[in-house]
C-alpha positions as CSV (number, residue, x, y, z in Angstrom):
1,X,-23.6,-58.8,92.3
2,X,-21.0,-56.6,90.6
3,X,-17.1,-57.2,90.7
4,X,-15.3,-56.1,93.1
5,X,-12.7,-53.3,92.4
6,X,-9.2,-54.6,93.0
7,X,-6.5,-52.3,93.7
8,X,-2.8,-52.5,93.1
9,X,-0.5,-50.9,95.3
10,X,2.7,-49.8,93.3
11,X,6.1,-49.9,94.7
12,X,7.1,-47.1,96.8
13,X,9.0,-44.3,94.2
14,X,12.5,-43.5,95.2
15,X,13.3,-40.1,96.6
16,X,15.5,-38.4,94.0
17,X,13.2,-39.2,91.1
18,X,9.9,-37.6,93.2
19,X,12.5,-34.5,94.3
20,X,13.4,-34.4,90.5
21,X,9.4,-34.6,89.3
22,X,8.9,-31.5,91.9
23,X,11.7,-29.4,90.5
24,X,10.8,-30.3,86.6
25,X,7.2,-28.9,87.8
26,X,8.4,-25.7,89.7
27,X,10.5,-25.0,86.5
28,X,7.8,-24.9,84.5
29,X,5.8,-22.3,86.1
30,X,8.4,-19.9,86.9
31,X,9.9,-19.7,83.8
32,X,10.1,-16.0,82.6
33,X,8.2,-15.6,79.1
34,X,9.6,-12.2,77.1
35,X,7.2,-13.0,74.3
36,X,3.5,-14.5,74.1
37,X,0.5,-14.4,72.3
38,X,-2.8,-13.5,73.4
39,X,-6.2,-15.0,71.8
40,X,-9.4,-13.0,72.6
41,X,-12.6,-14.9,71.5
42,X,-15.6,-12.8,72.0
43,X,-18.6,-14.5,71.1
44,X,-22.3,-13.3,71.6
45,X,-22.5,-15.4,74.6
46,X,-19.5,-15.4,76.3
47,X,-16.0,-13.5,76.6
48,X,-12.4,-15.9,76.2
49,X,-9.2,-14.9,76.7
50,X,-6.1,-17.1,76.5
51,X,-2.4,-16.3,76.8
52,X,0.0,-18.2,75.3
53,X,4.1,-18.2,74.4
54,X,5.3,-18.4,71.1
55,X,5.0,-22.3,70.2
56,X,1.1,-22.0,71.4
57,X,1.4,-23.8,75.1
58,X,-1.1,-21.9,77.0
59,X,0.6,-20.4,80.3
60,X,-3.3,-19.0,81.6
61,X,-6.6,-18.3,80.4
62,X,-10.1,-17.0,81.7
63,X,-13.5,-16.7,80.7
64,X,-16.3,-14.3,81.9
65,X,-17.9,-17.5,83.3
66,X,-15.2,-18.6,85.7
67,X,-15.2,-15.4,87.0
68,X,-18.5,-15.4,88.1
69,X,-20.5,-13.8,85.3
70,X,-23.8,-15.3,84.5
71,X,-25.9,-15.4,81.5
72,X,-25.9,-12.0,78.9
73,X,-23.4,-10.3,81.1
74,X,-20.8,-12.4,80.1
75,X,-20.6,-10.7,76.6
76,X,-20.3,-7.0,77.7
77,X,-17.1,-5.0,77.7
78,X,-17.3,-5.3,81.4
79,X,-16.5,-8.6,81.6
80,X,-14.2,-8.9,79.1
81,X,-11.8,-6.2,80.7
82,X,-12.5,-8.2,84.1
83,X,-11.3,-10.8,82.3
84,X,-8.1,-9.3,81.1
85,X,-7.3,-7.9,84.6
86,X,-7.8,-11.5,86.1
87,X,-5.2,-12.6,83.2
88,X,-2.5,-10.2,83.9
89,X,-2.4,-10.5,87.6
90,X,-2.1,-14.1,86.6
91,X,0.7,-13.5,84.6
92,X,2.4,-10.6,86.8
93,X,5.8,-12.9,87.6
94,X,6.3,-14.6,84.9
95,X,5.4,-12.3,81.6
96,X,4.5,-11.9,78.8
97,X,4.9,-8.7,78.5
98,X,5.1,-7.9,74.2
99,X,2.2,-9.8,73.0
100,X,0.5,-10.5,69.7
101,X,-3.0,-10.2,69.5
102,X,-5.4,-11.9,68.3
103,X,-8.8,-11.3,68.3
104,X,-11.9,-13.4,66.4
105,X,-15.6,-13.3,66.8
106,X,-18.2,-10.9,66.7
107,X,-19.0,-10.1,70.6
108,X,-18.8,-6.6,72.1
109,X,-16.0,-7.5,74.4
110,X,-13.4,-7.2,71.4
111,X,-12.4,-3.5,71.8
112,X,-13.0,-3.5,75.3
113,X,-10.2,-6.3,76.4
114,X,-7.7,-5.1,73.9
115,X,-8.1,-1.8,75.4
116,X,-7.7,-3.2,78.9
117,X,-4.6,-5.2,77.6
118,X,-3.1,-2.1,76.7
119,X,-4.3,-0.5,80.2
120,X,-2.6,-3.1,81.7
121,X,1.4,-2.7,80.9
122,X,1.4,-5.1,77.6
123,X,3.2,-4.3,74.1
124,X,1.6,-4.7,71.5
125,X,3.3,-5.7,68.6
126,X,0.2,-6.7,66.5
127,X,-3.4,-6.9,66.4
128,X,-5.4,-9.2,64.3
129,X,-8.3,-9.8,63.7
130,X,-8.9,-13.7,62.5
131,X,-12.6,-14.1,62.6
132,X,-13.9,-16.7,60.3
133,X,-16.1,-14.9,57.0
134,X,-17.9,-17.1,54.9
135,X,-16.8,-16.5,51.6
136,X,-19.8,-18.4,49.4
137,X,-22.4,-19.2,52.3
138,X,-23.7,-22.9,52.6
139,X,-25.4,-24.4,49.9
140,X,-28.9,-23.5,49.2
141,X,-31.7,-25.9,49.5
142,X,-33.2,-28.2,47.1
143,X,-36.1,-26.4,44.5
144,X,-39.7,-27.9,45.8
145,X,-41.5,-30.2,44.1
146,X,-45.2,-30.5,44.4
Protein backbone atom coordinates (compact mmCIF):
# COMPACT_ATOMS: atom_id res chain seq x y z
CA UNK A 1 0.00 0.00 0.00
CA UNK A 2 2.79 2.48 0.81
CA UNK A 3 5.66 3.59 -1.79
CA UNK A 4 8.37 1.92 -2.12
CA UNK A 5 11.69 3.51 -0.89
CA UNK A 6 13.95 4.01 -3.88
CA UNK A 7 17.61 4.24 -3.44
CA UNK A 8 20.29 5.94 -5.45
CA UNK A 9 23.54 4.67 -5.55
CA UNK A 10 26.16 7.57 -5.95
CA UNK A 11 29.23 7.30 -8.06
CA UNK A 12 32.10 5.73 -6.47
CA UNK A 13 34.38 8.90 -4.66
CA UNK A 14 37.86 9.05 -5.86
CA UNK A 15 40.69 8.15 -3.68
CA UNK A 16 42.59 11.34 -2.99
CA UNK A 17 39.52 13.28 -2.02
CA UNK A 18 38.30 10.31 0.67
CA UNK A 19 42.36 10.17 1.79
CA UNK A 20 42.05 14.14 2.02
CA UNK A 21 38.43 14.00 4.08
CA UNK A 22 40.40 11.47 6.60
CA UNK A 23 43.35 13.75 7.05
CA UNK A 24 41.09 17.14 7.37
CA UNK A 25 39.26 14.96 10.20
CA UNK A 26 42.45 13.54 12.08
CA UNK A 27 43.65 17.30 12.01
CA UNK A 28 40.89 18.37 13.74
CA UNK A 29 41.16 16.36 16.75
CA UNK A 30 44.74 16.44 17.29
CA UNK A 31 45.21 19.84 17.15
CA UNK A 32 46.96 21.15 20.36
CA UNK A 33 44.68 23.89 22.13
CA UNK A 34 46.99 26.31 24.64
CA UNK A 35 43.86 28.30 25.57
CA UNK A 36 40.07 27.26 26.19
CA UNK A 37 37.18 28.04 28.08
CA UNK A 38 35.33 26.00 30.44
CA UNK A 39 31.41 26.34 31.09
CA UNK A 40 30.11 24.67 34.29
CA UNK A 41 26.22 24.63 34.45
CA UNK A 42 25.12 23.29 37.69
CA UNK A 43 21.57 23.20 37.94
CA UNK A 44 19.32 21.58 40.82
CA UNK A 45 18.92 18.59 38.66
CA UNK A 46 21.88 17.89 36.93
CA UNK A 47 25.68 18.80 36.69
CA UNK A 48 27.18 20.20 32.92
CA UNK A 49 30.43 20.80 32.02
CA UNK A 50 31.70 21.91 28.58
CA UNK A 51 35.19 22.76 27.32
CA UNK A 52 35.66 24.85 24.73
CA UNK A 53 38.65 27.04 22.72
CA UNK A 54 38.61 30.55 22.45
CA UNK A 55 36.08 31.20 19.39
CA UNK A 56 33.43 28.84 21.50
CA UNK A 57 33.71 25.32 19.25
CA UNK A 58 33.29 22.83 21.86
CA UNK A 59 36.38 20.26 21.87
CA UNK A 60 34.36 17.88 24.79
CA UNK A 61 31.72 17.97 27.30
CA UNK A 62 30.02 15.72 30.02
CA UNK A 63 27.18 15.55 32.16
CA UNK A 64 26.51 13.62 35.43
CA UNK A 65 23.93 11.72 33.36
CA UNK A 66 26.22 10.22 30.69
CA UNK A 67 28.31 9.08 33.17
CA UNK A 68 25.92 7.05 34.76
CA UNK A 69 24.34 9.09 37.52
CA UNK A 70 20.70 8.83 38.12
CA UNK A 71 18.15 10.99 39.46
CA UNK A 72 19.21 13.52 42.74
CA UNK A 73 22.72 12.33 42.58
CA UNK A 74 23.46 14.00 39.55
CA UNK A 75 23.47 17.45 41.43
CA UNK A 76 25.99 16.63 44.30
CA UNK A 77 29.63 17.72 44.36
CA UNK A 78 30.38 14.13 43.64
CA UNK A 79 29.27 14.01 40.40
CA UNK A 80 30.34 17.15 39.32
CA UNK A 81 34.14 16.49 40.17
CA UNK A 82 33.44 12.92 38.35
CA UNK A 83 32.46 14.94 35.76
CA UNK A 84 35.52 17.09 35.60
CA UNK A 85 37.92 14.13 35.84
CA UNK A 86 35.95 12.39 32.86
CA UNK A 87 36.68 15.89 31.03
CA UNK A 88 40.32 16.18 31.58
CA UNK A 89 41.30 12.76 30.74
CA UNK A 90 39.31 13.63 27.71
CA UNK A 91 41.32 16.47 27.06
CA UNK A 92 44.83 14.91 28.37
CA UNK A 93 46.50 15.21 24.51
CA UNK A 94 45.30 17.85 23.14
CA UNK A 95 44.91 20.77 26.03
CA UNK A 96 43.58 23.22 27.27
CA UNK A 97 45.47 23.69 29.78
CA UNK A 98 44.90 27.85 30.98
CA UNK A 99 41.20 28.06 31.03
CA UNK A 100 38.55 30.60 31.77
CA UNK A 101 35.88 29.73 33.85
CA UNK A 102 32.67 30.08 33.74
CA UNK A 103 30.24 28.99 36.02
CA UNK A 104 26.17 29.74 36.15
CA UNK A 105 23.36 28.27 38.07
CA UNK A 106 22.54 27.64 41.43
CA UNK A 107 23.38 23.66 41.97
CA UNK A 108 25.82 22.38 44.61
CA UNK A 109 28.24 21.09 42.14
CA UNK A 110 29.65 24.70 41.48
CA UNK A 111 32.57 24.81 44.00
CA UNK A 112 33.07 21.31 43.83
CA UNK A 113 34.09 21.06 39.81
CA UNK A 114 36.01 24.25 39.94
CA UNK A 115 37.92 22.85 42.76
CA UNK A 116 38.43 19.58 40.92
CA UNK A 117 39.50 21.65 37.77
CA UNK A 118 42.14 23.09 39.71
CA UNK A 119 43.00 19.44 41.23
CA UNK A 120 43.40 18.45 37.92
CA UNK A 121 46.57 20.53 36.29
CA UNK A 122 44.35 23.53 34.75
CA UNK A 123 45.21 27.46 35.00
CA UNK A 124 43.00 29.44 35.80
CA UNK A 125 43.01 32.71 34.53
CA UNK A 126 39.41 33.69 35.53
CA UNK A 127 36.45 32.66 37.28
CA UNK A 128 33.04 33.91 36.62
CA UNK A 129 30.20 33.55 37.65
CA UNK A 130 27.32 34.36 34.82
CA UNK A 131 24.15 33.15 36.35
CA UNK A 132 21.09 34.83 35.13
CA UNK A 133 19.35 37.37 38.26
CA UNK A 134 16.18 38.67 37.59
CA UNK A 135 16.42 42.22 38.03
CA UNK A 136 12.39 43.30 38.24
CA UNK A 137 10.70 39.62 38.53
CA UNK A 138 7.79 38.85 36.08
CA UNK A 139 4.86 40.88 35.97
CA UNK A 140 2.38 40.45 38.64
CA UNK A 141 -1.10 39.16 38.00
CA UNK A 142 -4.17 40.95 37.21
CA UNK A 143 -6.25 42.57 40.53
CA UNK A 144 -9.54 40.11 40.95
CA UNK A 145 -12.74 41.09 40.12
CA UNK A 146 -15.77 39.68 41.71
Amino acid sequence: MGKNKVVEKKADISKGAETAKVSALAKKSGRKVEEGRVYVLASYNNTSVTITDNKGNVLTWATAGSLGFSGPKKATPFAASKIVAAVSEKTEKTGPRKVEVYVSGVGSGRDSAVRSLLNHGFELALIKDVTPIPHNGPKPPKVRRV
